[in-house]
VMD Tcl script that draws the C-alpha trace (Angstrom):
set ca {
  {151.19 107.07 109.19}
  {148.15 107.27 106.71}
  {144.82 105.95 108.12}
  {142.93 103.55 105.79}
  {139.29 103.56 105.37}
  {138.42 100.68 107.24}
  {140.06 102.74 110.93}
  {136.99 105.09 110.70}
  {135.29 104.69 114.12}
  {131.45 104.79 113.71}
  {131.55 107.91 114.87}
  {132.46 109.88 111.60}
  {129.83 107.91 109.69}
  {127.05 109.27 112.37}
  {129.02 112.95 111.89}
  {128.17 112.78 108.42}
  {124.58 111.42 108.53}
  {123.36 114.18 111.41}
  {125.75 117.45 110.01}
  {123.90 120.55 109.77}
  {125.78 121.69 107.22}
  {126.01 120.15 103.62}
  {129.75 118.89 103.14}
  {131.03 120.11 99.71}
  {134.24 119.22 97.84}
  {136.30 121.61 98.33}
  {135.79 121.73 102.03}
  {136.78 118.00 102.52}
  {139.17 117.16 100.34}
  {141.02 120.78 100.52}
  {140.86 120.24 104.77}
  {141.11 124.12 104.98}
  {142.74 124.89 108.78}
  {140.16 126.40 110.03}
  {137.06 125.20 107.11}
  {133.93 123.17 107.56}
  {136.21 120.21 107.73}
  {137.96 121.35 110.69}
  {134.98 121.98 112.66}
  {134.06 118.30 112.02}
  {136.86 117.38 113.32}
  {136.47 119.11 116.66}
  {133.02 117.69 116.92}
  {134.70 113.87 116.71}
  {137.19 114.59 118.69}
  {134.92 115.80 121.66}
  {131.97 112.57 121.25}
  {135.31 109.99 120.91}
  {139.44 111.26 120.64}
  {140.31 110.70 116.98}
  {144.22 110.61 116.06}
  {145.16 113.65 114.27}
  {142.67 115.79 116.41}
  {144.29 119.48 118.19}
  {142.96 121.78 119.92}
  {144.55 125.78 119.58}
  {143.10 128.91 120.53}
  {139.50 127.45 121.11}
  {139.48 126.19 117.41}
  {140.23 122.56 116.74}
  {141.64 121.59 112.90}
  {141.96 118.37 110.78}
  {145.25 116.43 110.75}
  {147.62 118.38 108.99}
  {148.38 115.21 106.20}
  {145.11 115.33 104.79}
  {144.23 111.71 105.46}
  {141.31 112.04 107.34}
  {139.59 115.28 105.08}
  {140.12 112.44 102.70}
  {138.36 109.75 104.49}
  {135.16 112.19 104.76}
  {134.97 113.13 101.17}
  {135.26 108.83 100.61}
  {132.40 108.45 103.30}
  {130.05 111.11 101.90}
  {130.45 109.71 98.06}
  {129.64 106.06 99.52}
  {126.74 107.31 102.46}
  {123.63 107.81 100.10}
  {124.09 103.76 100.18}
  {120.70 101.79 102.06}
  {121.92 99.30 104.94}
  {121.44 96.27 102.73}
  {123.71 98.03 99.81}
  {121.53 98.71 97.47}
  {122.10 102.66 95.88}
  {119.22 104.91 97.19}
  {118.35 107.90 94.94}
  {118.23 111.03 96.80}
  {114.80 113.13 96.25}
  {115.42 116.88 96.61}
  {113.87 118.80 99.10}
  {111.72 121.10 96.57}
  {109.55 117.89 96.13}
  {107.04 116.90 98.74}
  {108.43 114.59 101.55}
  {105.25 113.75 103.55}
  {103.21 110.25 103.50}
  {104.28 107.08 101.67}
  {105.64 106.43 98.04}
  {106.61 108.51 96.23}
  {104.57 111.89 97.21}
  {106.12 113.95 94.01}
  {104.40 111.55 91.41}
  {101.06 111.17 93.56}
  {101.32 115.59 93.19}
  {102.77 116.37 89.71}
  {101.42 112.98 88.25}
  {98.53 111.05 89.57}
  {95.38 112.44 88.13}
  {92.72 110.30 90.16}
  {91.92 112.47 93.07}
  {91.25 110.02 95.66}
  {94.62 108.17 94.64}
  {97.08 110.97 95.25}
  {95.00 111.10 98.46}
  {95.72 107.46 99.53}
  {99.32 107.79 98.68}
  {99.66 111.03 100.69}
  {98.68 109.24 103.49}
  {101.10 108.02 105.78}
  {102.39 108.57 109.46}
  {99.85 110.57 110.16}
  {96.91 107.98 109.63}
  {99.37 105.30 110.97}
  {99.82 107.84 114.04}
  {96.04 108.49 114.50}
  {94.99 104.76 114.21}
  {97.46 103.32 116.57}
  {96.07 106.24 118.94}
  {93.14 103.38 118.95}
  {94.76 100.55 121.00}
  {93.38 97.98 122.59}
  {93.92 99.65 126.38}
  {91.89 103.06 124.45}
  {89.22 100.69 122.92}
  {88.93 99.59 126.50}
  {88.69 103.22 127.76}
  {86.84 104.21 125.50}
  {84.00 100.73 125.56}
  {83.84 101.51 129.60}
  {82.96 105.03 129.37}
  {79.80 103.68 126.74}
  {78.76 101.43 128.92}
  {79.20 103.77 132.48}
  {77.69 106.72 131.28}
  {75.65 105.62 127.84}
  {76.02 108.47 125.22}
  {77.25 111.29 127.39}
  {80.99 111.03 126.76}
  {80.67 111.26 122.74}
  {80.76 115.37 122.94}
  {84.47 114.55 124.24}
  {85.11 112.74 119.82}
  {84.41 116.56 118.37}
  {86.60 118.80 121.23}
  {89.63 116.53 121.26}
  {90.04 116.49 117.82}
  {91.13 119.53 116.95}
  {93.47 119.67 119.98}
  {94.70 116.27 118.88}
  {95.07 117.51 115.31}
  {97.06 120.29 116.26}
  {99.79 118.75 118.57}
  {100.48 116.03 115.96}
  {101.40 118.50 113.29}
  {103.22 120.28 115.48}
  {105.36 117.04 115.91}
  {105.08 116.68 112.52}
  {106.30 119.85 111.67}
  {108.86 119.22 114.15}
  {110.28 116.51 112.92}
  {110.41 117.69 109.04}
  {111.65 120.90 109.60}
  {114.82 120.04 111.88}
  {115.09 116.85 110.43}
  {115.14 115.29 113.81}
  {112.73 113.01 115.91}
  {111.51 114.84 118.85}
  {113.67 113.64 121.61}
  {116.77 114.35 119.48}
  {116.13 118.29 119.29}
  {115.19 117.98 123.07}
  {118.20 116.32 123.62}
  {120.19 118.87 121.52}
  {118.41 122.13 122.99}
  {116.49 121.59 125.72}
  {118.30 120.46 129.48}
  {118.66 116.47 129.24}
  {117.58 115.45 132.46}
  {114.46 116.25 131.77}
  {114.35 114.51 128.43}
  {116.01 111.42 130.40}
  {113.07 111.19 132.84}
  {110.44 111.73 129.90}
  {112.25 109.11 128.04}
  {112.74 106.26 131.13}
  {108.76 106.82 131.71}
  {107.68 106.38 128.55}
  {109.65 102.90 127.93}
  {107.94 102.07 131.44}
  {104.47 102.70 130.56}
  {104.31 101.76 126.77}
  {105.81 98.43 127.95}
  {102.98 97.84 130.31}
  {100.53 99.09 127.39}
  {102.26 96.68 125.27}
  {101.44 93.80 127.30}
  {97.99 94.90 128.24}
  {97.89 95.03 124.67}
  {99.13 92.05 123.51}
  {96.84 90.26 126.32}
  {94.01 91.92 124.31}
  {94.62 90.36 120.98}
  {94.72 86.74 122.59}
  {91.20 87.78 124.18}
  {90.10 89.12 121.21}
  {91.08 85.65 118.85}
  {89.14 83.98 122.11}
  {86.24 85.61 121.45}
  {86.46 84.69 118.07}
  {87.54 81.02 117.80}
  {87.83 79.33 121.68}
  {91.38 78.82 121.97}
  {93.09 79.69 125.35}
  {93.81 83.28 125.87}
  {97.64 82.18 127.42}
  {98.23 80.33 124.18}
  {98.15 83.21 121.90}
  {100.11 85.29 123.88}
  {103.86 84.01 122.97}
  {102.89 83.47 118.90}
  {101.21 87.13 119.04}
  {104.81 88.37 120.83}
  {107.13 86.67 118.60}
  {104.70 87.49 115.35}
  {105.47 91.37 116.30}
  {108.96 90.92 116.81}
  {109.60 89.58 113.55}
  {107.79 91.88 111.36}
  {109.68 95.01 113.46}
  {112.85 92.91 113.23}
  {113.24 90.97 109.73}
  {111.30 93.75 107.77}
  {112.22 96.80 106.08}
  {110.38 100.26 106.89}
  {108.63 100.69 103.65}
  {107.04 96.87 103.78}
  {106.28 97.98 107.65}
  {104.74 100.89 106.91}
  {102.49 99.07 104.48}
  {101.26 96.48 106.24}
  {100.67 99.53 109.10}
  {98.52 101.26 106.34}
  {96.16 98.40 105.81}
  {95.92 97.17 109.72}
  {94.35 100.59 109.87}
  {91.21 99.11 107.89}
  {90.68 96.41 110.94}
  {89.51 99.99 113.10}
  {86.42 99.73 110.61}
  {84.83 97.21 111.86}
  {83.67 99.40 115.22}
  {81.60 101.40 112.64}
  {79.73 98.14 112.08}
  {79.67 97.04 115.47}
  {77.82 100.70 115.95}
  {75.69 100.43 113.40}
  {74.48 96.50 114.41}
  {73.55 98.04 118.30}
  {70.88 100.30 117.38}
  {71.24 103.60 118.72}
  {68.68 106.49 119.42}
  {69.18 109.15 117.14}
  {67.64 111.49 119.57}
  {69.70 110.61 121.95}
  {73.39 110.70 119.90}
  {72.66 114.23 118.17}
  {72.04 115.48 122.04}
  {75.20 114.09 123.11}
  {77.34 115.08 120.61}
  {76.36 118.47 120.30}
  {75.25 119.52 123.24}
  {78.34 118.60 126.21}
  {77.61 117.06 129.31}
  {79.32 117.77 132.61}
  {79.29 116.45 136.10}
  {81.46 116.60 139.41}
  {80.64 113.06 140.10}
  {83.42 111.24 140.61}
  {82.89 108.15 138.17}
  {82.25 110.98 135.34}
  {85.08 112.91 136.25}
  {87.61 110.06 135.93}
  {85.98 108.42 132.89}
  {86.66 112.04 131.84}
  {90.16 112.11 132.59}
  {90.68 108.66 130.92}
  {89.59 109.54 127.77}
  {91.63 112.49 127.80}
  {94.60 110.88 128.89}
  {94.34 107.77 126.10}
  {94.05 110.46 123.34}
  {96.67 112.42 124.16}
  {99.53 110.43 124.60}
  {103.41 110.93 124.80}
  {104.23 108.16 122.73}
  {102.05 109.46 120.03}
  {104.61 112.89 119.92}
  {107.96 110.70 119.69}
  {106.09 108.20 116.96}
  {105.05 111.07 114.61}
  {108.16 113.47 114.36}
  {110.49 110.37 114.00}
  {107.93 108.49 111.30}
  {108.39 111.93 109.32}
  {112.06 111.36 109.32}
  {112.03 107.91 108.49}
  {109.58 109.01 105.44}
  {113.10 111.38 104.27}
  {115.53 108.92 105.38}
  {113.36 106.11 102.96}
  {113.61 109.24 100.04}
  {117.37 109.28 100.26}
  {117.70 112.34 102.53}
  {120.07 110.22 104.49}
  {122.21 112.79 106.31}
  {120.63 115.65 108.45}
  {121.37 119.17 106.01}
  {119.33 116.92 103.51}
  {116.59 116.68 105.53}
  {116.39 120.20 106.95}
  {113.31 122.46 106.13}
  {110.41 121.99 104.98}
  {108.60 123.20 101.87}
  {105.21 124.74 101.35}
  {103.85 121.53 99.35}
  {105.66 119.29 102.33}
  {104.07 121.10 105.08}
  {100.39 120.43 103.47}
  {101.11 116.93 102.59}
  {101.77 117.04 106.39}
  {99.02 118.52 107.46}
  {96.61 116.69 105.45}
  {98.15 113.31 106.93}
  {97.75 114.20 109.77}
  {94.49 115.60 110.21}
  {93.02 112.29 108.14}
  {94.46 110.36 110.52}
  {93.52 112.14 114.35}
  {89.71 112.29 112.33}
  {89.64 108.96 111.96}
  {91.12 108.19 115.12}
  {88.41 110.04 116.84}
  {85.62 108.64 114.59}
  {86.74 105.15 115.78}
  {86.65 106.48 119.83}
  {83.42 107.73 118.48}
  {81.43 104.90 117.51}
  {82.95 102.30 120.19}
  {81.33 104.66 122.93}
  {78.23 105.02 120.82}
  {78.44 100.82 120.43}
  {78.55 99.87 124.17}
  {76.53 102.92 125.09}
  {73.70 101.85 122.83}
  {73.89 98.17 123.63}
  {75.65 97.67 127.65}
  {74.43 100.56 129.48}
  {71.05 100.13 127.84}
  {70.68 96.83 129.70}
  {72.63 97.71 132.64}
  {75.87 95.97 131.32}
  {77.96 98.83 133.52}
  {80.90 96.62 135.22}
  {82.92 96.45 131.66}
  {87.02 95.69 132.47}
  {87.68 95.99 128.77}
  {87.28 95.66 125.44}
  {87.45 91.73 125.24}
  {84.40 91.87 127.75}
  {82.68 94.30 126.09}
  {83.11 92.04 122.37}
  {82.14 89.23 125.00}
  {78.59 91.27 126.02}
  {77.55 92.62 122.73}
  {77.57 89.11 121.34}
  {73.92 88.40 122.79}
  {72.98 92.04 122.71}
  {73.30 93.20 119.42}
  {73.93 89.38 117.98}
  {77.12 87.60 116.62}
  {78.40 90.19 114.24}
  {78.50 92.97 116.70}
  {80.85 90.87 118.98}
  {83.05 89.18 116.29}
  {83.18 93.18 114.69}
  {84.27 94.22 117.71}
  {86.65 91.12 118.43}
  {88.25 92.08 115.26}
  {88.89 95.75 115.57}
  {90.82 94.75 118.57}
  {93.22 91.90 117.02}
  {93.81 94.77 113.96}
  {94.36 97.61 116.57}
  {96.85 95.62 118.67}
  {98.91 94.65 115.60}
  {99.06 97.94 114.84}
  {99.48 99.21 118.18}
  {102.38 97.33 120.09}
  {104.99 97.74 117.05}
  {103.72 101.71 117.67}
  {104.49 101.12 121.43}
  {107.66 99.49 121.32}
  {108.56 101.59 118.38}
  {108.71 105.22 119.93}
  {110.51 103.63 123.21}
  {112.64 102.78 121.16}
  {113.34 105.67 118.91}
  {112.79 108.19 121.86}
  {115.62 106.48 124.08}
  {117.68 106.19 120.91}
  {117.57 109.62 120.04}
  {117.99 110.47 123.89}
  {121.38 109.02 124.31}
  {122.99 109.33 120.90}
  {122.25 105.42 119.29}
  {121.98 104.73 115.83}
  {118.78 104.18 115.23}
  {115.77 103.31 112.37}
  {113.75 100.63 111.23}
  {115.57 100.09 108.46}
  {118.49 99.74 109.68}
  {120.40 96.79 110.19}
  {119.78 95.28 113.52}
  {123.59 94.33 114.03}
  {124.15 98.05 113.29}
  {121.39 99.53 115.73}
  {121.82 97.56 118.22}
  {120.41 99.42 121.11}
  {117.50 100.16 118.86}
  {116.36 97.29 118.63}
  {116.93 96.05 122.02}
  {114.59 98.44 123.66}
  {111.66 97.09 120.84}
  {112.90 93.27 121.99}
  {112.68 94.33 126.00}
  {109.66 96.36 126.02}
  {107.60 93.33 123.97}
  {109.04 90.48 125.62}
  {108.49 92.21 129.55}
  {105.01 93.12 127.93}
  {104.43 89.84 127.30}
  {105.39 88.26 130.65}
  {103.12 91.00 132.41}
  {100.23 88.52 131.51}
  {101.83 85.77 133.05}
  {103.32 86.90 136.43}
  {99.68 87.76 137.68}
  {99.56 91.83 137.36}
  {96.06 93.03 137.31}
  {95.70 94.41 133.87}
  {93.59 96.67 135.03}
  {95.75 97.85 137.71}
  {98.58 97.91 135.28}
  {97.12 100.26 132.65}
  {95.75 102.43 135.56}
  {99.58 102.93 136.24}
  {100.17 103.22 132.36}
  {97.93 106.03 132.77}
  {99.62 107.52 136.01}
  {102.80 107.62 134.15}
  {101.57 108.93 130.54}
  {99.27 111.81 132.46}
  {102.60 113.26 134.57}
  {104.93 112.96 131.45}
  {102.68 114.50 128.81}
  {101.63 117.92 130.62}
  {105.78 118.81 130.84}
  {106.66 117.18 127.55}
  {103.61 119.42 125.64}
  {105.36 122.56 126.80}
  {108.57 121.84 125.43}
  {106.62 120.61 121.96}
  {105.30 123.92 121.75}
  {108.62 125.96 123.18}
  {110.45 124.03 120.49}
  {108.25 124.79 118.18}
  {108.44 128.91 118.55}
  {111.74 128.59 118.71}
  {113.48 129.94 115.29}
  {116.60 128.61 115.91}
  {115.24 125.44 115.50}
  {112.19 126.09 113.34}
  {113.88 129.02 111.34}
  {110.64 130.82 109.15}
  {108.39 127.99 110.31}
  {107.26 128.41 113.44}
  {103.92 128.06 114.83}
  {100.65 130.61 113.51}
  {98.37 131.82 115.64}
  {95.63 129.60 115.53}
  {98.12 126.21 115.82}
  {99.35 128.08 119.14}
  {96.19 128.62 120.68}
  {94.86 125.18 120.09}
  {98.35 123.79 121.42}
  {98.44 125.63 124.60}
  {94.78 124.74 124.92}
  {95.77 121.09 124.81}
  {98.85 121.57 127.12}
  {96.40 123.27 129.69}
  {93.71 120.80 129.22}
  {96.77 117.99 130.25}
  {97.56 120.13 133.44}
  {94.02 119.98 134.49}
  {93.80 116.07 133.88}
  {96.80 115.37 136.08}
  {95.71 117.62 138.82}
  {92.15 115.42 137.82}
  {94.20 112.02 138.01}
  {95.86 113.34 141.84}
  {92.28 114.06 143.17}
  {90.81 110.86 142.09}
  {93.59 108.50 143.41}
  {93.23 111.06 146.90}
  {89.85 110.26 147.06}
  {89.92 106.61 146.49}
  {88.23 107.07 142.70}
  {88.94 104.87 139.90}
}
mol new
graphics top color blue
foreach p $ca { graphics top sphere $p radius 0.5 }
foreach p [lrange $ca 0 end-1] q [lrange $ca 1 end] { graphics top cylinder $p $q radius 0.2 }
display resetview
């Protein structure tokens, strides 16, 4: 008996949306015995038994009526369709694919020079400013204040190790057409990826809460309402944009949240700062075995270079193809010269500013706290809290409102690469725009992770404590996860002709090293008692 169209199991429409190979007429709807088609078939019918489905001499065929070669050529003429319905014109790969918009008129089109740069920019500076949570804005605030302007050497040596791991995920991400955990999961063993996976949802989610704790603080410092009143409205605000909205108005409002990290320039330039002083630090690096300056060091290193930063950038890339059209995975495959410098542009623009921001917070509290002695900072609410008599109102509020902007940016981030890292992990559909009745899992990791963030602030949990943990977590998961990032990355059978150069190798294994030595860092400290 026939099949009818509405029988399809789920499974062929995910087939068709993540085949290697593009699917051409005569393939499907001639159902050759031992074509393209048939090979499809024997991929189904291994995930989830299809009727129609045999297996002889190690090669598995189509049913022999036809009806479901004809089902694939009906799915594949209907696929190029958005969730909501609504057609979605597919961009070839020869244009560019990076950023937001549409990249190919901001190239060919868009004379204004700083124009085509805005509308190149994308995950990348999305990546780079969420890198600038409230938990790193605490980090960052308490090594100012600790050690005054020693740490800011740290803004110019991380940034080209930052640079280059993100555009490796980037890279990553374009040319397999995959998010990260998906080719792990693909070529790499999977309990490894599972345990990467499980301890990233654990530590974003207590980042998210730390995080969402810091907004209310930071509206406190602002306007004196209750800390514990904000925190539900600032949950439930988050929810619903990740929820009810699609991924281009998302991305948007990401974009312009990124502005908010501004305002720590200000809050620099209001403290003050000896010039002498600054040019010495940066330049010139600063070492020391004591303890305190050893683990300050580690922190930093640790909040720059984080997992969840890897899994947000190579599936943002993919979401940036999926929004151009290049719904099914052979669209999406490769990567062309003009893609790959949209890329790197992004990417770089956004781990500069990201480390401009780190810069001027330490300068900030440096200039302002350790000058008078201000040294026992818990975060960046206290630090918004100190500056206010300090360096006067504007330096606090500044600083209060870098922190609300950076945790609205931040937690969706969070909650965001849980989710698509455990998606990709165990085979869900996945995207934010997608339906959430049709990515269900998806979306239920984003719901848990925020709504067990959020409770964190009411069920007593030293925040402190908590991120300390967060940071236990994030500095034994990255060290492993970098070397994969850069095994899967000279790997040609994933990477084909684009595989890492020289220079992007040396500054990768650099930063994978550099991660080694901070966990080994992190064991010492907690041995010796050290926080």
């Amino acid at each position: 008996m026939a099949a009818r169209a509405s029988q399809v199991p789920p499974q062929l429409f995910d087939l068709l949306t993540k085949s290697e190979h593009e699917p051409t007429a005569t393939q499907l709807v001639g159902c050759p015995p031992f074509g393209t088609a048939g090979h499809v078939c024997c991929w189904i019918h291994r995930e989830s038994p299809l009727p129609g489905c045999s297996a002889r001499a190690g090669i598995l065929r189509a049913n022999r009526d036809g009806t479901l070669c004809a089902l694939l050529a009906a799915h594949v003429r209907t696929i190029d369709k958005a969730p909501g319905g609504k057609s979605r014109k597919h961009i070839p790969h020869k244009e560019p694919a990076g950023g937001t918009a549409t990249l190919e008129a901001a190239a060919a089109v868009e004379r204004n020079r700083l124009r085509r740069y805005l509308r190149i920019l994308g995950p990348g500076l999305i990546t780079g400013a969420s890198d600038d949570d409230p938990s790193g804005i605490g980090t960052y605030a308490v090594a100012g204040a600790q050690l005054g302007y020693a740490p800011l050497w740290t803004a110019l040596i991380t940034l080209p190790l930052m640079a280059s791991i993100q555009f490796i995920c980037a890279k990553i991400g374009m040319v397999s057409g995959m998010g990260l955990a998906g080719v792990l999961r693909r070529h790499y063993p999977r309990p490894l990826l599972y345990a990467a996976v499980v301890g990233l949802f654990a530590a974003n989610t207590i980042n998210v809460g730390a995080d969402i704790g810091a907004i209310a603080a930071g509206v406190n410092v602002i306007v004196p309402i209750p800390i514990s009143w904000m925190i539900v409205p600032t949950a439930a605000i988050i929810l619903a944009l990740q929820i009810l909205c699609s991924y281009r108005l998302i991305a948007r409002i990401f974009k312009w949240l990124t502005l908010a990290l501004f305002a720590y320039i200000g809050a620099a330039l209001f403290a003050n700062p000896d010039p002498g002083g600054v040019i010495r630090a940066t330049f010139v690096p600063t070492l020391s075995l004591d303890p305190t300056f050893l683990s300050t060091l580690v922190a930093i290193l640790g909040t720059t270079i984080s997992p969840y930063l890897f899994f947000w950038q190579s599936s943002q890339e993919v979401e940036e193809e999926v929004h151009m059209g290049r719904t099914r995975l052979w669209q999406r495959r490769g990567a062309t010269d003009a893609e790959l410098k949209y890329a790197a542009l992004d990417v770089n623009t956004g781990m500069f500013f990201s480390n401009v921001v780190m810069y001027f917070i330490i300068l900030a509290t440096a200039a302002t706290l350790h000058a008078a002695g201000q040294t026992d900072i818990k975060s960046a609410a206290d630090a918004a809290q100190a500056l206010r008599p300090l360096a006067g109102d504007a330096a606090g509020i500044l600083l209060a409102l870098g922190l609300i902007g950076a945790g609205f940016l931040a937690v969706p981030v969070l909650s965001g690469s849980a989710a698509y890292a455990m998606s990709e992990a165990f085979g869900w559909r996945y995207g934010l725009d997608q339906n959430p009745g049709r990515a269900k899992q998806f979306y239920g990791v984003i719901v848990v992770a925020t709504v067990v963030g959020m409770l964190i602030n009411f069920v007593g949990i030293n925040p402190i404590d908590a991120l300390f943990w967060t940071a236990v977590i994030n500095g034994f998961v990255a060290p492993p996860l970098l070397v994969l990032i850069m095994l899967v990355a000279n790997n040609r059978a994933i990477m084909r002709t684009r595989t890492n150069g020289l220079a992007t190798n040396v500054l990768g294994w650099i930063a994978t090293l550099l991660m080694f030595a901070a966990a080994i860092a992190l064991v010492v400290v907690a041995l010796t008692g050290q926080s």
